[in-house]
C-alpha positions in Angstrom: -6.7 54.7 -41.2 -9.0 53.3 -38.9 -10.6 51.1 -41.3 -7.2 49.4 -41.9 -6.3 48.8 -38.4 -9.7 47.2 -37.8 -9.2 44.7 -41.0 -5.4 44.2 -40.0 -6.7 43.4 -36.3 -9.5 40.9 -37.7 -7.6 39.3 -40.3 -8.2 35.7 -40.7 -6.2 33.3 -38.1 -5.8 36.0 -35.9 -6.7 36.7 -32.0 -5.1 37.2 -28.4 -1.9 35.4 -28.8 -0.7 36.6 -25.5 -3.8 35.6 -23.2 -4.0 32.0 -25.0 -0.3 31.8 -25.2 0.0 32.4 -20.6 -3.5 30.1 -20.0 -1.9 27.0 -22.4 1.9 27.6 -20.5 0.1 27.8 -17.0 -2.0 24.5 -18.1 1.3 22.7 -19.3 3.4 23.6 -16.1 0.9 22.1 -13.9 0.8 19.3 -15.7 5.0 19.6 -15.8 4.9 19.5 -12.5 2.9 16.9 -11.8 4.7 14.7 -14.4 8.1 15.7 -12.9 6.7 14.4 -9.4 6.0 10.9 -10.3 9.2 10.3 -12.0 10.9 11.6 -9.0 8.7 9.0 -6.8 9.6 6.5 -9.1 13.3 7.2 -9.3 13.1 7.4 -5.5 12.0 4.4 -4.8 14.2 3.2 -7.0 17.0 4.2 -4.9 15.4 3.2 -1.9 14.5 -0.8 -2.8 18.6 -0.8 -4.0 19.5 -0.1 -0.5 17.9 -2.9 0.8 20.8 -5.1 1.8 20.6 -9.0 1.1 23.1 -10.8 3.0 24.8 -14.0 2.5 26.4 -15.9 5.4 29.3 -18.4 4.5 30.1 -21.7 5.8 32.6 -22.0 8.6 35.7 -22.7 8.2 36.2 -21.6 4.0 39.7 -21.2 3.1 40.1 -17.7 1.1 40.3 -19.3 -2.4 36.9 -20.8 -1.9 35.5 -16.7 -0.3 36.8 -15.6 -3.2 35.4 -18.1 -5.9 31.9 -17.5 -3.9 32.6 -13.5 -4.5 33.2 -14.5 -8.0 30.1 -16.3 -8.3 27.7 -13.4 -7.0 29.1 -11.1 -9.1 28.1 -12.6 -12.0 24.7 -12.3 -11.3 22.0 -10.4 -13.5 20.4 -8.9 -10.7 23.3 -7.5 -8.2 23.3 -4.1 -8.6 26.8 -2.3 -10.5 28.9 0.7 -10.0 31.2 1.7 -13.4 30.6 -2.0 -14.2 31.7 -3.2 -10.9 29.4 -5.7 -8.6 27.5 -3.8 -5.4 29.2 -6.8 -3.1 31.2 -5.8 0.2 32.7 -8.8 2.3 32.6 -8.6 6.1 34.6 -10.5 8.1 32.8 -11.9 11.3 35.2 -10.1 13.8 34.5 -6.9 12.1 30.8 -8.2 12.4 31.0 -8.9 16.0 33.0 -5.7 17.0 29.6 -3.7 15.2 27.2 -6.2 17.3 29.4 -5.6 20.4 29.0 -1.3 19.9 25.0 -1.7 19.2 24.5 -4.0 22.2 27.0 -2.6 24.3 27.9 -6.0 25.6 30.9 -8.3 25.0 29.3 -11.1 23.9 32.2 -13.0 22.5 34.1 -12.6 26.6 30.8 -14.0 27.5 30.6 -17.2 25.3 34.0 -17.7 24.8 34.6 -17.2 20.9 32.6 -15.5 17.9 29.8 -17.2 16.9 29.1 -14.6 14.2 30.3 -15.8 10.5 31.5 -14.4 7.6 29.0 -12.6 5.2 28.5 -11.1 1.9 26.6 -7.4 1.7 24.6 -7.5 -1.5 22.5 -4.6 -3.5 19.5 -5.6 -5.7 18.6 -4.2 -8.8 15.8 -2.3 -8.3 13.4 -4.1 -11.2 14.4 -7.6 -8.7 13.2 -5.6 -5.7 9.6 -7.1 -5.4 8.7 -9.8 -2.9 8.6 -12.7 -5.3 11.9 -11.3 -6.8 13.8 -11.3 -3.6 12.2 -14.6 -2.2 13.6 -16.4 -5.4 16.8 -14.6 -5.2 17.2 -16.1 -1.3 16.7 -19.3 -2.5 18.8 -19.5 -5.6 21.7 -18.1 -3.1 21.0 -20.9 -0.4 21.8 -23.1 -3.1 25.5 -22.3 -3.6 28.1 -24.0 -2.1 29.3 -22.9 1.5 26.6 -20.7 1.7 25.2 -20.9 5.5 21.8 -18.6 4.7 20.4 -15.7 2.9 18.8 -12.7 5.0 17.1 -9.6 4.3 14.6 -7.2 5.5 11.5 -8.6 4.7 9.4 -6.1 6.8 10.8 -3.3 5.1 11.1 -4.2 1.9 7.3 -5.5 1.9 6.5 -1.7 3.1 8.5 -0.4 0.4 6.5 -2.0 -2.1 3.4 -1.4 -0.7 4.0 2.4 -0.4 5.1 2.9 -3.9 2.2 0.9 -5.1 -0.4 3.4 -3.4 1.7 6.1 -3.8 1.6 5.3 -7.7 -1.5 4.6 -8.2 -3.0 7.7 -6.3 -0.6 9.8 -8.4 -2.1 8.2 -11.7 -5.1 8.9 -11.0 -4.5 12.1 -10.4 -2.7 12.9 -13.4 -5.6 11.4 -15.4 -7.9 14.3 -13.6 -4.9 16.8 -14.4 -4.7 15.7 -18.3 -8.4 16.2 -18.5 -8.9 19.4 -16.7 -5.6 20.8 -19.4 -7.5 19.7 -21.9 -10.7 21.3 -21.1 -8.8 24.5 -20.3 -6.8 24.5 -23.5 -9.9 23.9 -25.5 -12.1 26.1 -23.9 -9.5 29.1 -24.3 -8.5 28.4 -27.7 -12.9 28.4 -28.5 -13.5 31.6 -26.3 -10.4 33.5 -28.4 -11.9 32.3 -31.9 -15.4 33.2 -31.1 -14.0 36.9 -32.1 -13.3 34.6 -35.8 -16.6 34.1 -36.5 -18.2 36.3 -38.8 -14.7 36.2 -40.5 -15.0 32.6 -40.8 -18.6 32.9 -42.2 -17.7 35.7 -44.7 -15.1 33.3 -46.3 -17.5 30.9 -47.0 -19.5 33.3 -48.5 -16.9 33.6 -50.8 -16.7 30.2 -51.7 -13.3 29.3 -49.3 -13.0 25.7 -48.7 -13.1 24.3 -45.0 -9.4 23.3 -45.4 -8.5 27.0 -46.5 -10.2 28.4 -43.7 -8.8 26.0 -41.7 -5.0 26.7 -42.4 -4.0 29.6 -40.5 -5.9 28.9 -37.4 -3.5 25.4 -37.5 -0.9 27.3 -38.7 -0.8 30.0 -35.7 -2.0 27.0 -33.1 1.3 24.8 -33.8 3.3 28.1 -33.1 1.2 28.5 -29.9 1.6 25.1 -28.7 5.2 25.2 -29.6 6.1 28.1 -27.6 3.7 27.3 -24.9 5.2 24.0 -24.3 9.1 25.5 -24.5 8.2 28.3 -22.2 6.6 25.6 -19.9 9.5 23.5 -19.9 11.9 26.1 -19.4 10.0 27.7 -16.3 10.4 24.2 -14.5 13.6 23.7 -15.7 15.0 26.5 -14.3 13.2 26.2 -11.4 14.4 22.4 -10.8 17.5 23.6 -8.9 16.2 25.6 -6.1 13.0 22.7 -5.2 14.2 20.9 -2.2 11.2 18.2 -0.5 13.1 17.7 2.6 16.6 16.6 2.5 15.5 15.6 -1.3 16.8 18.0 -3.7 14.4 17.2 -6.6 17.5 18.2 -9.3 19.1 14.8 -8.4 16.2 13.1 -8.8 16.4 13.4 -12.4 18.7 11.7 -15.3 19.0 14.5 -18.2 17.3 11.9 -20.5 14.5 12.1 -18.3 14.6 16.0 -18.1 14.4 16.4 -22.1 11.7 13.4 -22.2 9.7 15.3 -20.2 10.4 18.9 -21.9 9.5 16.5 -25.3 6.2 15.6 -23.8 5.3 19.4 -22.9 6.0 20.6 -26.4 4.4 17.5 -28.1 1.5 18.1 -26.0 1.1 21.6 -26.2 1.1 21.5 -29.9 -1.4 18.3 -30.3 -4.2 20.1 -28.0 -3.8 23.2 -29.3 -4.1 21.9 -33.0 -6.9 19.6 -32.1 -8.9 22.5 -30.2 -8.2 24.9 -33.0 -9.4 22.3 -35.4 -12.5 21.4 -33.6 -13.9 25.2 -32.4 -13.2 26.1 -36.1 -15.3 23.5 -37.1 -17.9 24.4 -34.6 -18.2 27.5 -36.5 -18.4 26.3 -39.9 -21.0 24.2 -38.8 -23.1 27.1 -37.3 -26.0 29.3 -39.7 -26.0 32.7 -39.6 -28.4 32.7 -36.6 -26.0 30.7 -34.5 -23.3 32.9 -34.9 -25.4 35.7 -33.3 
């Protein structure tokens, strides 16, 4: 009896699922995480360079057909941003205009020069992907261009910082993930080589035999593709769940997230889970083959 449990437990192909199973998962949720975080940096500064208003001041003294035909106009543009296929564009009269200036200064300007010298505007939203310095600069000027259009304003400062930040912010995270990719892969490789060092002599014996490399080979694939499978699903599921109680701030991180981004992401675990595990397997058995008798001691 004994002697089958020990063949049974050394068969070829197998060795601690379990503790190679929990180190791979661990490796793939940091790396989750990590992935999760700079798509959520993206998408917010997405939403933050959108809220960046550009706005358009009109001629004096247009009639309401000619507003209107102007309105017309901006909506047509490629790079004003939509709602349900609607144009991001709110008119504001000058009087409402002036009655905003008069609460912020809290002054009546208007008793003090004797009539509104404000005008009549347009509020624009930019598509993000038009939200970089050059973008907007050539958006301004193609506006100033239109007829009974007075000028073209928006926060440069800001939108200058914006860019900026999300540049560093980017590239620091980048770089970082590079560091994170490597040290999974390390991790994954070196666990996967540590549980089949137990394979050895079990590899070696089938050679003896006169097993190819590709025989030997086969269930050591075989149980990595389940490993990596299940490691990257269990990964993905942990941070799925997870995603709706993860608040940064007033940022609830759920939002963050369109759910073709969520199952991209849950792809990329699973795909990568199942590549290094496959390609670790494949090298440490190889390792192995590779070693004489002496070696293996």
């Amino acid at each position: 009896m004994a002697t089958i449990t020990q063949t049974k437990s050394k068969s070829l192909g197998s060795y601690p699922y379990t503790s190679v199973m929990t180190s791979i998962t661990i490796a793939l949720i940091a790396l989750g995480v990590l992935l999760m975080l700079i798509i959520g940096i993206i998408n917010f500064a997405e939403r933050v360079k959108e809220n960046v208003e550009v706005q358009v001041m009109l001629d004096n003294g247009l009639e309401n057909e000619q507003i209107a035909q102007i309105r017309q106009l901006l909506s047509d543009k490629k790079y004003i941003r939509r709602f349900a296929g609607q144009a991001d564009i709110t008119f504001k009269h000058k009087d409402e205009a002036a009655k905003e200036l008069i609460k912020d200064l809290k002054e009546d300007f208007i008793t003090l020069l004797g009539e509104n010298p404000l005008r009549h505007s347009f509020l624009l939203h930019i598509k993000s992907e038009f939200c970089s310095q050059e973008g907007l600069e050539q958006i301004k000027k193609e506006l100033e261009q239109m007829k009974g259009v007075f000028e073209v304003s928006y926060a440069q400062e800001f939108s200058e910082e914006v860019n900026q930040n999300v540049a560093m912010v980017s590239f620091v995270l980048s770089a970082f993930a590079l560091f994170m990719m490597i040290i999974v892969v390390i991790l994954i490789h070196n666990t996967i080589r540590l549980a089949l060092f137990s394979q050895r002599f079990i590899i070696r014996t089938m050679q003896l035999v006169g097993a190819t490399a590709s025989f030997i080979r086969r269930p050591f694939l075989a149980t990595a593709f389940w490993q990596g499978l299940l490691s990257g699903a269990i990964a993905f599921t942990l941070i799925y769940v997870s995603l709706p109680y993860l608040n940064v701030g007033f940022i609830r991180l759920s939002e963050m997230f369109s759910p073709l981004q969520i199952l991209i992401i849950g792809g990329i675990l699973i795909v990568l889970g199942v590549f290094l595990s496959i390609f670790s397997s494949y090298r440490a058995v190889n390792k192995y083959l590779a070693m004489n008798l002496d070696e293996l001691y």
